[in-house]
N, C-alpha and C positions, 0 to 999 in steps of 0.2 A: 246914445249908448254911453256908459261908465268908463268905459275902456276909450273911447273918442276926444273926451271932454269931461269935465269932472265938475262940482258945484263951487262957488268960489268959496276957497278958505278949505279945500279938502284938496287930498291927496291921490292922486290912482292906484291903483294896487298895489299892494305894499312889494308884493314877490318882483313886481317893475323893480324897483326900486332896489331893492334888493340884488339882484343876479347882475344889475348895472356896476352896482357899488362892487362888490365882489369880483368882477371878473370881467371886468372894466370902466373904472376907477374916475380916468382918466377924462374920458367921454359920455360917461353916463348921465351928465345933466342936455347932452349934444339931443337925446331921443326927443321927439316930438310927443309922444304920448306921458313923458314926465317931465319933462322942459317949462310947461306953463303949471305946474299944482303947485298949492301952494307951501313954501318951505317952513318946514319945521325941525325942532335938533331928533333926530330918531336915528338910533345906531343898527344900519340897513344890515351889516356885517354879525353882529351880534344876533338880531332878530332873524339872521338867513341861518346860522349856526342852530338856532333854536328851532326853526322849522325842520331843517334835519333831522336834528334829536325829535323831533315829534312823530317825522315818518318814519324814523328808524322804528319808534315805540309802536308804532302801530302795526308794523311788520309792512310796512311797504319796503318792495324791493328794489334793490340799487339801481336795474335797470329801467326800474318803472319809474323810480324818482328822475332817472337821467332822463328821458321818453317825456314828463311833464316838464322841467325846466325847458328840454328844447323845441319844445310845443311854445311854452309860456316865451322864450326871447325869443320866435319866431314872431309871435305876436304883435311884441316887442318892435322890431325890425319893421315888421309890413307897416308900422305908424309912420316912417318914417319912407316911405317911399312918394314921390310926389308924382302925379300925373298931368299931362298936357295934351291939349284935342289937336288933331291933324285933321282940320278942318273941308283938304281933300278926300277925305276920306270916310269923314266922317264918323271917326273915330279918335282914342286917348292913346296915350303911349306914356311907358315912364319915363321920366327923366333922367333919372342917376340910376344905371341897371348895375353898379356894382353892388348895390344894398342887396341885390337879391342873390349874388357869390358869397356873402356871409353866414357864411357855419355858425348854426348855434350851439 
């Protein structure tokens, strides 16, 4: 899948990329799902500003744009959750359960 893994020399979705740089800055190269593409100079900040102006144009509504970003950095987030087998059990469990108390 696209969203997993990406081809070498390409990049995963731009709106990744974007909502990281944006609105966290700091760690947005930390995600597993854009941590391995490959870098290139693209101004995330800029091209997120422009996506808005595009749904505003289109008459998509505020709510509904809020409703797809926190779909999209839920997305986001579940890359980065790891799993481990409980081998009594016969079952996975996650690892680091604080990734899944982040609000998108």
């Amino acid at each position: 899948s696209r969203v997993a893994t990406q081809t070498c020399g390409e990049r995963n979705y731009h709106c990744f990329y974007q909502l990281a740089e944006c609105f966290d800055p700091a760690k947005g190269d930390k995600h597993n799902y854009i941590s391995t593409s490959a870098t290139c100079r693209v101004d995330d900040v800029a091209d997120y500003d422009e996506l808005l102006s595009c749904l505003t144009a289109l008459k998509v509504e505020k709510s509904i744009q809020q409703a797809l970003f926190e779909a999209t950095t839920g997305v986001l987030f579940l890359g980065d959750l790891e799993f481990d087998e409980d081998t009594t059990k016969d079952a996975a469990f996650i690892v680091k359960k604080q990734i899944l108390l982040k609000k998108c």
